[in-house]
C-alpha positions as CSV (number, residue, x, y, z in Angstrom):
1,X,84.4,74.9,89.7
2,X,84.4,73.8,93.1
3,X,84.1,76.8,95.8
4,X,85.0,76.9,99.2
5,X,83.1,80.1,101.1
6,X,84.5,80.8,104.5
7,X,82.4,82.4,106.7
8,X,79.1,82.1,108.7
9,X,77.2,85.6,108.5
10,X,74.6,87.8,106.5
11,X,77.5,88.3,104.1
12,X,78.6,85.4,103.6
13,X,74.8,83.9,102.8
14,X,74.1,86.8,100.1
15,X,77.4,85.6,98.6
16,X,76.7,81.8,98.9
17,X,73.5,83.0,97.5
18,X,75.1,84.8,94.1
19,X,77.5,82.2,93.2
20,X,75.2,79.2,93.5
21,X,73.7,81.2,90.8
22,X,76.7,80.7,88.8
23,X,76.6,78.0,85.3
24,X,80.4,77.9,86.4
25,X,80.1,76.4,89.6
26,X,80.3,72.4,90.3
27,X,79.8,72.1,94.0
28,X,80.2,74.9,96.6
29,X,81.0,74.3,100.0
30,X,81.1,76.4,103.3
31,X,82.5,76.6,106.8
32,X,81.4,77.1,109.1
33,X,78.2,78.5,107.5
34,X,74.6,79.1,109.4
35,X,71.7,77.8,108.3
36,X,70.3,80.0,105.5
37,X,74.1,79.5,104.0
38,X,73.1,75.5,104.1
39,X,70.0,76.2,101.4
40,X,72.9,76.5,98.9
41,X,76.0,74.9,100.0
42,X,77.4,71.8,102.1
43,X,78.2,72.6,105.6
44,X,81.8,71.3,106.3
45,X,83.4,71.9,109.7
46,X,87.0,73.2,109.4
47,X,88.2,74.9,113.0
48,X,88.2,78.5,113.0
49,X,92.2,80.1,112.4
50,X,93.1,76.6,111.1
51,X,95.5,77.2,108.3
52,X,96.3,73.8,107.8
53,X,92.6,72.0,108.2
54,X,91.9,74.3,105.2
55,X,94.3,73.2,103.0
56,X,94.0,69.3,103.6
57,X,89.9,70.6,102.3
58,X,90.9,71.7,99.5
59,X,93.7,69.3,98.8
60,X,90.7,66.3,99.4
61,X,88.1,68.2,97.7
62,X,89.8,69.8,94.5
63,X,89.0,73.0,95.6
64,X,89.2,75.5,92.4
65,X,89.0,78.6,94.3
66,X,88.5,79.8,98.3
67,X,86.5,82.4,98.8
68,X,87.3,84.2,101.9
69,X,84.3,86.2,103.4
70,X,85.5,87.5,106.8
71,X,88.5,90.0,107.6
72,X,90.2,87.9,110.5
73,X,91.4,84.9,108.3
74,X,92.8,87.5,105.6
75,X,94.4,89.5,108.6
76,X,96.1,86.5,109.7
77,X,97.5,85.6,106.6
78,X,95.5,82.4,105.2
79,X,94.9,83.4,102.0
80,X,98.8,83.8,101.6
81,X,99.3,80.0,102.8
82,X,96.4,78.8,100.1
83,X,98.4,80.3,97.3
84,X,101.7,78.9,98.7
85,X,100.0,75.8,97.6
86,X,98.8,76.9,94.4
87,X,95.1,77.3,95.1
88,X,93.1,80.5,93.6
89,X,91.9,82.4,96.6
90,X,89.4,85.5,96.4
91,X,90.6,87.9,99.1
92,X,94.3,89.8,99.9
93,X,97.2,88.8,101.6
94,X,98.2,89.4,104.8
95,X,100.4,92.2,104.0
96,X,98.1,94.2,102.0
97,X,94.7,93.0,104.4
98,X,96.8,95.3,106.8
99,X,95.0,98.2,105.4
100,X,91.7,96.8,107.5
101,X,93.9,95.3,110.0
102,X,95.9,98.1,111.6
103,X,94.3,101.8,111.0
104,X,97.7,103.3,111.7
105,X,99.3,101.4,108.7
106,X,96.3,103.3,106.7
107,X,96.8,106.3,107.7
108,X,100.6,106.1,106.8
109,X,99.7,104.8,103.5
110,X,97.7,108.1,103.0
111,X,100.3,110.1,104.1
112,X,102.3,108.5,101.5
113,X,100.3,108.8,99.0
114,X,98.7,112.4,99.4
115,X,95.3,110.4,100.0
116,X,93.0,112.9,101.6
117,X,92.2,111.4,104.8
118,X,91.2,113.3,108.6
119,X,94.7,114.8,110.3
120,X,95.8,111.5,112.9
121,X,98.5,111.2,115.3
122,X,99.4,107.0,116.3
123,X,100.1,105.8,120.2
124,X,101.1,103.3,122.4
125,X,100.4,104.0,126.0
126,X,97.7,106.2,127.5
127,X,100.6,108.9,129.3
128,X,101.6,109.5,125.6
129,X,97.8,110.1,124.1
130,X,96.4,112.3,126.5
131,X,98.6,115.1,126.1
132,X,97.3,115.3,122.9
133,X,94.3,115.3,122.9
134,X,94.2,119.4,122.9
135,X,95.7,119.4,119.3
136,X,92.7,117.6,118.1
137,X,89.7,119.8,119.6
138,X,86.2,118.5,120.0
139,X,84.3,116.1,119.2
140,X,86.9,114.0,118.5
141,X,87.7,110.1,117.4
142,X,89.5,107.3,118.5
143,X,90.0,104.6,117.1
144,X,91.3,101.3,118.3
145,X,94.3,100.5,116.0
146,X,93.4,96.6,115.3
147,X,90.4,94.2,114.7
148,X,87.1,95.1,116.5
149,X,84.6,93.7,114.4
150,X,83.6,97.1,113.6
151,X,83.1,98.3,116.9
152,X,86.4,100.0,118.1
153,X,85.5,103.3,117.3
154,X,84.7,106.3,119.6
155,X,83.7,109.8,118.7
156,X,84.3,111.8,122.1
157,X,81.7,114.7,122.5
158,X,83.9,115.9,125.5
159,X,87.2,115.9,126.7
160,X,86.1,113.4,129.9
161,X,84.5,111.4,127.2
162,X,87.9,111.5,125.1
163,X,90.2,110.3,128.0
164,X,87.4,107.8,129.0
165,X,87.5,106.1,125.1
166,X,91.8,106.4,125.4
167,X,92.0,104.2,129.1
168,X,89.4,101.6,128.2
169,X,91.5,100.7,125.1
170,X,94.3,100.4,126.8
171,X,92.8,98.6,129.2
172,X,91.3,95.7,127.2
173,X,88.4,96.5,126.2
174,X,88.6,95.7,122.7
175,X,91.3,93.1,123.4
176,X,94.1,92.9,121.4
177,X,92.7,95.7,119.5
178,X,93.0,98.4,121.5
179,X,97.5,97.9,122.2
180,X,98.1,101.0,119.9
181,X,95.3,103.6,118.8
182,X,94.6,106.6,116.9
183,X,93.4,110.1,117.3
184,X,92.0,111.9,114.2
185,X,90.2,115.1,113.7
186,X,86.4,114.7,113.3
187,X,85.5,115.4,109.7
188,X,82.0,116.9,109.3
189,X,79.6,115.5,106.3
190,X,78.0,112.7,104.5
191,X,79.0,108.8,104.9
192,X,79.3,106.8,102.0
193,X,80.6,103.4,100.9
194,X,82.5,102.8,98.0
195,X,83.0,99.6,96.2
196,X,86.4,98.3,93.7
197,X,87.3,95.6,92.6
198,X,91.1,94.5,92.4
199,X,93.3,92.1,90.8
200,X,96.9,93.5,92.0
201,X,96.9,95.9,88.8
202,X,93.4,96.7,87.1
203,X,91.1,98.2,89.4
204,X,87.1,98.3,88.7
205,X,84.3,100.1,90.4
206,X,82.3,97.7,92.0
207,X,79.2,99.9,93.4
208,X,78.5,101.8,96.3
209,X,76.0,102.0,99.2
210,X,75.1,103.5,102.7
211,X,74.8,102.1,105.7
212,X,73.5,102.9,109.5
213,X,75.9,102.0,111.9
214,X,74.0,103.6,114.8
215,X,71.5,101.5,116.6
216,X,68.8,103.7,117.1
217,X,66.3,105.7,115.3
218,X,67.8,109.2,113.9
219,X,71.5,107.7,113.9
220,X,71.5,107.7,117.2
221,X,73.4,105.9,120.3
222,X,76.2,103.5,119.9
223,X,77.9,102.3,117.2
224,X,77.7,98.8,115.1
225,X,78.3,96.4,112.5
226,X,75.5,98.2,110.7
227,X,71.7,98.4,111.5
228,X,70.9,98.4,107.2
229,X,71.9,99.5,104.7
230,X,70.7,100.5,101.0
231,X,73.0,100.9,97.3
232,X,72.9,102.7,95.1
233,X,73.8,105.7,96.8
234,X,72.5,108.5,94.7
235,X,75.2,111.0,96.4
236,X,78.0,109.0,94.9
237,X,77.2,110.2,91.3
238,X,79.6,109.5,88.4
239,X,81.6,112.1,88.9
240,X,81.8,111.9,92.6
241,X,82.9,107.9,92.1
242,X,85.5,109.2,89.3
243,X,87.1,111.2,91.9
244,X,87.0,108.6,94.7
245,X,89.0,106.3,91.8
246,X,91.4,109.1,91.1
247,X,92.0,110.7,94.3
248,X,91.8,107.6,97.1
249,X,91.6,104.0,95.5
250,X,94.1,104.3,92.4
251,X,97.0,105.6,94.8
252,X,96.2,102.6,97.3
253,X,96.6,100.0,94.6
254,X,99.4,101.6,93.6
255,X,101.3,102.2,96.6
256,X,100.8,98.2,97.6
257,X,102.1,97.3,94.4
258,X,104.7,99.5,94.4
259,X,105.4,98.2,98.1
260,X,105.8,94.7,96.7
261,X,102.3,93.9,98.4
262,X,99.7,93.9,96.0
263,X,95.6,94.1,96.3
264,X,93.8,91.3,95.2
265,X,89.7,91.4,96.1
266,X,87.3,93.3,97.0
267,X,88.2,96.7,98.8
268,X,85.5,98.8,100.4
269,X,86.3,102.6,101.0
270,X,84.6,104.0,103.9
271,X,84.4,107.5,102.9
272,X,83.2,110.8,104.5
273,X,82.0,113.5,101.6
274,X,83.0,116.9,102.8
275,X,82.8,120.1,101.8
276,X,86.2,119.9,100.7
277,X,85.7,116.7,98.8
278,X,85.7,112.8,99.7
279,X,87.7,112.1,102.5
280,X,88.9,108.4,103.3
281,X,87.7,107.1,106.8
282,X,88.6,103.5,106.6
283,X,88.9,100.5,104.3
284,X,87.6,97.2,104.9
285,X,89.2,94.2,103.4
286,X,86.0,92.2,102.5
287,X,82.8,93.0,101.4
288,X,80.8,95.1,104.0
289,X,78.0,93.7,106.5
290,X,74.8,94.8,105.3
291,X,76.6,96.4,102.4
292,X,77.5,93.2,100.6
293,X,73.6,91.6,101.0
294,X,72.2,94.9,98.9
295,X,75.0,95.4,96.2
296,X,74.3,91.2,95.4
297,X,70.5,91.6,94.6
298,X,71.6,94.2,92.6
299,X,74.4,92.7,90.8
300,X,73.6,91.5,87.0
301,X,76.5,89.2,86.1
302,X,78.3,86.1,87.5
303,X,79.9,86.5,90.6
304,X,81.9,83.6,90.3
305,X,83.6,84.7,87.1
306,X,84.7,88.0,88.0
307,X,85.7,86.1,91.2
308,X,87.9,83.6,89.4
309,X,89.0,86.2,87.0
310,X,90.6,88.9,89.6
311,X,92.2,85.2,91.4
312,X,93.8,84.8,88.5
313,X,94.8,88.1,87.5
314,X,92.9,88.6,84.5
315,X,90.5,91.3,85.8
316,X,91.2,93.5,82.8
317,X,90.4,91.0,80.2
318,X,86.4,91.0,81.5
319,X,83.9,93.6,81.0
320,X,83.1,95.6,83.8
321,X,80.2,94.6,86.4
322,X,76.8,95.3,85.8
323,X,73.8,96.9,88.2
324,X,70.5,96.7,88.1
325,X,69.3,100.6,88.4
326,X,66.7,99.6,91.1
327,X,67.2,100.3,94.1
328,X,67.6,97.4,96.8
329,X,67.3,98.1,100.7
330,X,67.9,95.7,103.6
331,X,67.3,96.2,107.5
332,X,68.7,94.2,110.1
333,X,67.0,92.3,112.6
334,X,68.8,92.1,115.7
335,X,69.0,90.1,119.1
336,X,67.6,92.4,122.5
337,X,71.4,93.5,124.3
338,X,73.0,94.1,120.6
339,X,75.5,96.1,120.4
340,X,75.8,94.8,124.1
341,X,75.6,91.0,124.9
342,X,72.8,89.8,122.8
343,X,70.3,87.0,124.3
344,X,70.7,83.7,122.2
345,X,68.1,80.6,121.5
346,X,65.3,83.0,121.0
347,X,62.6,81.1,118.2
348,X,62.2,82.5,114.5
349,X,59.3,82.0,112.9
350,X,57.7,83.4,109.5
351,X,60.7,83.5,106.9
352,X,58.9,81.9,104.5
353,X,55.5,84.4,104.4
354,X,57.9,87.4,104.7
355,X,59.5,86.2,101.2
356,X,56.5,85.6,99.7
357,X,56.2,88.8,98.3
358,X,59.5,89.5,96.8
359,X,61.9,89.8,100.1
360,X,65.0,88.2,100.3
361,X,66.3,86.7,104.2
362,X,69.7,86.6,104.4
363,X,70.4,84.6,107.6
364,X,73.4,85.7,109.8
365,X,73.2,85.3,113.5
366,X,71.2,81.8,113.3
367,X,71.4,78.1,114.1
368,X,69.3,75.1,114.1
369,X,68.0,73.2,116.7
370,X,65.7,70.5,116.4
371,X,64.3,71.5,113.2
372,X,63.4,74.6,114.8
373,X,65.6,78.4,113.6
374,X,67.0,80.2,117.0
375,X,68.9,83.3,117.3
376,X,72.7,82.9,118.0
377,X,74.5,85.9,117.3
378,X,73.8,89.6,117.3
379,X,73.1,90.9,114.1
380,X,70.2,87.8,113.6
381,X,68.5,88.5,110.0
382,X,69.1,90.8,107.2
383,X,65.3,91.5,105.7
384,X,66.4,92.3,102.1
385,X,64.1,94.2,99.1
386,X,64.5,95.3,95.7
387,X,62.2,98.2,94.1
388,X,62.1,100.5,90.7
389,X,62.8,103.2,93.4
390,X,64.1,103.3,96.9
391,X,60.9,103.7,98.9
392,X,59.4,100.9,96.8
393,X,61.7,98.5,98.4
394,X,62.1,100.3,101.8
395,X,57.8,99.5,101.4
396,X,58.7,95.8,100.6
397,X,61.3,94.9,102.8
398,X,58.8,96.5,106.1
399,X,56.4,94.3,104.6
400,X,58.3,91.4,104.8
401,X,59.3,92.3,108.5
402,X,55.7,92.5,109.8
403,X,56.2,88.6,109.2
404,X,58.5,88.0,111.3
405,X,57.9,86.3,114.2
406,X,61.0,86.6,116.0
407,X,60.1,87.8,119.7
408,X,64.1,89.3,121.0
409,X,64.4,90.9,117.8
410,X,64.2,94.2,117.1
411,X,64.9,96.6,113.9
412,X,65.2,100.2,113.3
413,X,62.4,102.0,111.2
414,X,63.9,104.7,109.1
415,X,66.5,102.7,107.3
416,X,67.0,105.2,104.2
417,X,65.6,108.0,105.5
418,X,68.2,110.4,104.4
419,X,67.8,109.6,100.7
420,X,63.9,109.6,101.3
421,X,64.2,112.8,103.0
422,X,66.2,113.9,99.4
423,X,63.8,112.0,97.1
């Protein structure tokens, strides 16, 4: 097959990664890619949002299937305008990719479909959200309704803090983003991510993981992309993941289809495990970032194929995914300033000592200049390690980072330490 992979970051490499691993692929291609995406594919240059440059691609390059890494394209509807014109596409529509792309047509959904999810109210203007705000007590969260690249959440500690989060939405600061928002209650417990696979009808566990979206040590200050990451995630036991199935992904799938929108891709539950049971916090409409980099060095069994197989619809008809039981941790090296503005064109050295021993470097926020790897991007490397037990590869993957020599960068040190604590 021939692949097109959109997409330029940590995830997209780990997936470039997998499927140029497949027997079914022929020649993969990606755009606009970075350059550890470039060890396994051909860089092609197709402009960012365009619909129509994409499909002249596949049109000359008898694409087989586009694989669509990011949320924004799927948000704005490409992958609908692929199959328009018959090409397989790995990723939802723009109708059911709402379910990342607006958290207020979420919510709704749950309240349709007796999904447990936190108590939310939906606004417009400030003057209307602010009133409420004493129906919600403390902390609370806001959340900006659209596309922040994970960053348009605020959990108030106070009610300045509150009415602080609600004018800066308003006024721009996450753009676009931040026209409507949402209050919710803040739920109290563990964060987990959960994993399915979807082909409009079957549904399929497809792992899980946690993350820490905090940038500093402890889960502490402000919130990310995600600062590592590590699957499996112990607290997700069968029974807890049977539950998630029954409770919060079945009814989704089944409300889109019965909507006339079905699911088709990957869909990753954010979830918050309470005492009262798992609670839905948000969905994402693509594999996660740094999720998607540790459930791949897991994953035993062509990527492509099950790709291909939920494109076309026949999900059902192949057995389910396999895991490796080791564990597989990765930390993320990031640029001085991140979350903030992150300094660029710093110089990376060492990649190839700290794989030596058995780490994988999944390349996000990097370019190449002069035959020489800078920083370009927040979120700059994603030191990867797999181990017969979690502190195995957390040991591995700190290894590898020692290596490093990558002077703006910096990392947090107790990625894991939660399950460590438990183990």
């Amino acid at each position: 097959m021939n692949v097109l992979l959109l997409g330029s970051g940590g995830r997209e490499h780990a997936l470039a990664w997998r499927i140029a691993q497949s027997p079914r692929l022929t020649k993969l291609f990606a755009s606009p890619g970075n350059p550890g995406i470039a060890e396994h594919a051909e860089i092609v240059e197709i402009k960012d949002g365009d619909h129509r440059g994409t499909i002249d691609f596949c049109l000359k390059n008898s694409i087989e299937l586009v694989v669509i890494g990011p949320e924004a394209p799927l948000v704005d509807g490409l992958a609908d305008n692929l199959r328009t014109m018959g090409f397989a596409v790995f990723g939802p529509d723009k109708d059911a990719a709402q379910l990342e792309g607006s958290k207020g047509f979420t919510k709704d959904l749950c309240a349709e479909a007796g999904i447990p999810t936190a108590r939310y109210a939906r606004f417009t203007s400030a003057e209307a959200a602010l009133p409420a705000l004493k129906e919600f007590g403390l902390p609370v969260v806001i959340k900006a309704d659209g596309l922040a690249a994970g960053k348009g959440v605020v959990i108030a500690e106070t009610r300045q803090d509150a009415e602080a989060a609600i004018a800066g939405m308003f006024d721009g600061d996450f753009g676009k983003a931040g026209a409507e928002i949402v209050i919710e209650e803040f739920l109290s417990g563990e964060e987990a991510s959960f994993f399915a696979l979807v082909d409009g009808e079957t549904v399929v566990p497809f792992g899980t993981a946690q993350d820490h979206k905090r940038v500093g040590e402890g889960d502490t200050g402000l919130n990310t992309g995600g600062m590592g990451a590590y699957s499996p995630a112990p607290i997700l036991d069968e029974a807890m993941v049977d539950r998630v199935m029954r409770e919060i992904v079945k009814p989704t799938v089944e409300t889109l289809a019965r909507r006339g929108t079905p699911y088709s891709g990957i869909l990753f539950a954010g979830l918050m495990l309470t005492e009262a049971g798992p609670q839905l916090i948000e969905y994402n409409v693509r594999f996660g970032d740094p999720e998607c980099q540790v459930l791949m060095m897991r994953l035993e069994d062509d990527l492509l194929a099950l790709m291909a197989a939920i494109a076309d619809g026949r999900l059902s008809e192949v057995p389910p995914p396999r895991f490796a039981d080791d564990s597989v941790i990765t930390v993320v090296m990031a640029a001085k300033g991140y979350p903030g503005t992150p300094e660029k064109g710093c110089r990376i050295d060492g990649i190839e000592a700290a794989q030596a021993d058995g780490a994988k470097i999944f390349q996000a926020g990097t370019e190449e200049q002069d035959g020489a790897l800078l920083a370009s991007g927040g979120r700059v490397l994603n030191v990867t390690a797999r181990g017969g037990t979690l502190r195995k590869a957390r040991d591995t993957a700190y290894a590898a980072l020692d290596k490093i020599d990558f002077a703006d960068g910096f990392y947090r040190s107790d990625i894991g330490w939660r399950e460590l604590e438990r183990s």
